[in-house]
N, C-alpha and C positions, 0 to 999 in steps of 0.2 A: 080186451079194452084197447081203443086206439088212441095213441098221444099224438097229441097236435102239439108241434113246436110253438115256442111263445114269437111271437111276430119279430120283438130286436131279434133273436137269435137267425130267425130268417133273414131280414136284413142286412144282420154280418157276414152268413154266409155269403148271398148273394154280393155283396160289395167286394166281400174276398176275391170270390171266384173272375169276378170284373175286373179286378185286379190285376190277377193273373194272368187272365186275358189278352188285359191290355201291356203289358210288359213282355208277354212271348210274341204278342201280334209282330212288332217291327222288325228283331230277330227272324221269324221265320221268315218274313217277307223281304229282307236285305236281298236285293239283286247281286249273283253274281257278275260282276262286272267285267268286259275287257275292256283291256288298257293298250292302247296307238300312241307311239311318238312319231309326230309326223313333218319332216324337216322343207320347212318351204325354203331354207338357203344357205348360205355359207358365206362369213365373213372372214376372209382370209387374212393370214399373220399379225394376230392379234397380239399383243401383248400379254405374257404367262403372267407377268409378276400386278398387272391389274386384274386378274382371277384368284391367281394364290398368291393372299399376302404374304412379301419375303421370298419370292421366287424370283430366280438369276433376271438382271436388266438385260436387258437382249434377246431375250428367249421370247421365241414366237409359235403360235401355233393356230390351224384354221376352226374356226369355234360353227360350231353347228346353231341355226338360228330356228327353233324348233316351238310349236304346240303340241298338248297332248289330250285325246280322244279317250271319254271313258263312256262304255254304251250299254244298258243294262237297265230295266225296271219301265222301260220307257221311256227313258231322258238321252240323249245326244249330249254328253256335257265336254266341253269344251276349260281344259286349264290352260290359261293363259290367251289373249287372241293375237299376238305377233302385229305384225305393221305394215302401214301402205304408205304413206306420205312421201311424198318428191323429196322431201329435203332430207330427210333421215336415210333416205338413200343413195342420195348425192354424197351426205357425210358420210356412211358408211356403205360406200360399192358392196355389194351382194351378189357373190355366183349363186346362178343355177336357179335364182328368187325366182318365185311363184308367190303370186296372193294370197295369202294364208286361207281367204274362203275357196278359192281355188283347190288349193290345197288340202283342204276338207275333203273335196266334192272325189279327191284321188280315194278316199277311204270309205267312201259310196254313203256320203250323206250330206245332204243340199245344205245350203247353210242358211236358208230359212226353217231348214228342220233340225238346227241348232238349238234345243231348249233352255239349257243355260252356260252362262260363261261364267267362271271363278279365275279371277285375276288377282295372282300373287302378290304383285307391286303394279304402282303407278309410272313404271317409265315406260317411253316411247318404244320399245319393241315386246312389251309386252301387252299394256296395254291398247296400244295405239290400233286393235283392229277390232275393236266393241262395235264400229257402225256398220260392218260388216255383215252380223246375225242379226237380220231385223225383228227378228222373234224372241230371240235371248231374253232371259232374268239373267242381269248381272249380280256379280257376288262379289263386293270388298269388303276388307275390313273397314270400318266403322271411322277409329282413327286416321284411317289413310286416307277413307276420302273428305272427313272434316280436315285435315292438315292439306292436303294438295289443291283444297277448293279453297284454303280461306288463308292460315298463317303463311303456307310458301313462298307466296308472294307478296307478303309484308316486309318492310327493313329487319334482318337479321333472319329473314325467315329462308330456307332451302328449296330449291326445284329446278336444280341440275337434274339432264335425263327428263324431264316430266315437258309436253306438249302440251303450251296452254291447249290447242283446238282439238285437242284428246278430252282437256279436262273441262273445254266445254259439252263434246260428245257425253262426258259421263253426268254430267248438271242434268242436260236434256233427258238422259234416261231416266234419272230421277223424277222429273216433272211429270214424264209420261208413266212411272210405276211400276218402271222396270227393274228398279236395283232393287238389292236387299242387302243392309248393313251388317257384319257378322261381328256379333260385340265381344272381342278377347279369344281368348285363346280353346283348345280345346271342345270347338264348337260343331255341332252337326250341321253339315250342310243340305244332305241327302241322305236319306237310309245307307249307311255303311260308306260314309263319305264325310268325314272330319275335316278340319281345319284349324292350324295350329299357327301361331307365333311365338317371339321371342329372339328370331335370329336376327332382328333388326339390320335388312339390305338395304331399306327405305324407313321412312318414320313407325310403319305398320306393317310391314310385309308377314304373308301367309304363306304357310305350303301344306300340302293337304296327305291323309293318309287312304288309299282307300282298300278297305277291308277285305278279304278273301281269304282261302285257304292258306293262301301265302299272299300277305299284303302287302302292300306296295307306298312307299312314302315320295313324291314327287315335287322334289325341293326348289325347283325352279332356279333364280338367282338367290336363292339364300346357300346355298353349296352351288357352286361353278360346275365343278368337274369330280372325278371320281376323285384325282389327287387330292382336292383339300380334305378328303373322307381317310385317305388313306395316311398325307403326313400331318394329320389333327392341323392344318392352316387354317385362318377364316377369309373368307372372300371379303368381295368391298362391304362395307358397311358405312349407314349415317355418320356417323363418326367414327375418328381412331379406336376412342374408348368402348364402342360396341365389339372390338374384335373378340374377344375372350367369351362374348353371349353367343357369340357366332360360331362359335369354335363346339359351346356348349349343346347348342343347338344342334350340330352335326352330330352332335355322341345322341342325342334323344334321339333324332330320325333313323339312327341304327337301330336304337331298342325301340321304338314302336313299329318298325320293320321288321324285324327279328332279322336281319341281316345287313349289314352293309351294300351286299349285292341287289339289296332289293329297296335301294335309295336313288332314286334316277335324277343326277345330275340337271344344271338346269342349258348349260352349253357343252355338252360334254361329244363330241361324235363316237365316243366309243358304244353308247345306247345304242348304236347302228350298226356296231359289232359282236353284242355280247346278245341280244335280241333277235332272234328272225327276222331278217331284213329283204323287204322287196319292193324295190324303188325306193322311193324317199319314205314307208313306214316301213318300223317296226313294230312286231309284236310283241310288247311287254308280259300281257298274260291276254 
């Protein structure tokens, strides 16, 4: 005698099995990713104690002025896009600068084949080189760019560091369809490429984790340098009272690293020592 299953039970099955499906699908297909820090300059005798708060007055040191290359899946992705403009570089003279699309092009990828960019915060050497990739999907947080496009620049509102004609560049990519908002914390950007907040450098700032054998958390300016990893300090922050989120912030980028070592500072030149270095990149992984 042959049993024929009753038809719900086929449909549970099948929706299971879909299920399953669909939940191993992204997993398997997570690209191994490598990761480039790749220094277009150097801004020399910086100030320590505006990196680590509470560090000696007087103390100086040459901050590496850096983006980083992640390539895998088909994507070109770009964290952070560094800066061009005359005047930011009048304010802050840059050895050895090259234009950050430039500066791509050293790690052998055009920067119209730049697919997307994920920018940390909204100040002027991070952001300020979006018009750069004319191909790009940008990626901010949500909050950063509702606060840098609208209250900042109201009475009592903040936008030290922030380029209005940056944060017109980022309106226009809007218009044209190019950003995409990343609402909170904890967010996928890409297969095996997170984005996290909470360290508050700016109103919203992000730094992103991305996944691999040994994964990689790349903190931008929400951690300076290795030192504020190493004496628990917090770098600058929106306000006084963010230092202690910031501080917090730094202890999660270790555990969702599973290392300290595997937290890549966001000015740090030592990236360029502890990493395979040739030329201005490194190979993080």
């Amino acid at each position: 005698m042959t049993l024929h299953p009753k038809p719900a039970l086929v449909r549970s099955a099948t929706a299971l099995l879909l299920a399953v499906c669909f939940c191993a699908g992204p997993a398997a297909a997570r690209p191994d990713y490598s990761i480039q820090a790749i220094r277009y300059g150097t801004i020399a005798s910086f100030p320590v104690a505006s990196l680590v708060i509470g560090a000696p007055k007087g103390e100086k040191m040459d901050i590496a002025m850096v983006v980083w290359l992640i390539r895998g899946g088909g994507h070109n992705v770009l964290f952070d896009s560094g800066f061009h403009r005359e005047a930011w570089l009048e304010k802050f003279p840059t050895a050895d600068y090259l234009r950050p699309d430039e500066a791509v092009r050293l790690a052998g990828v055009r920067p119209e084949d730049v697919t997307d960019v994920v920018i940390s915060h909204a100040h002027w050497d991070h952001m300020g080189g979006i018009d750069l990739f004319p191909k790009a999907t940008v990626w901010i947080q949500k909050q950063e760019f509702s606060y840098y496009t609208r209250d900042a620049w109201k009475p009592g509102g903040h936008h030290g560091g922030i380029d209005p004609d940056d944060v017109k560049v980022l309106e226009r990519i809007h218009k044209d369809g190019r950003l995409r908002l990343v609402d909170g914390d904890n967010v996928a950007i890409l297969p095996g490429v997170r984005a996290f907040t909470g360290a508050r450098h700016t109103f919203a700032s992000q730094y992103i984790r991305v996944d691999g054998s040994q994964p990689f958390v790349l903190a931008s300016d929400n951690c300076y340098l290795y030192r504020n990893l190493a004496e628990h300090r917090a770098s600058a922050t929106f306000s006084e009272k963010d230092h202690p989120g910031n501080i917090r912030s730094q202890a999660r980028m270790i555990e969702l690293a599973g290392s300290a070592d595997r937290v890549v500072p966001g000015h740090d030149p030592g990236q360029f020592q502890r990493f395979p270095t040739q030329g201005r990149i490194a190979r993080i992984r």
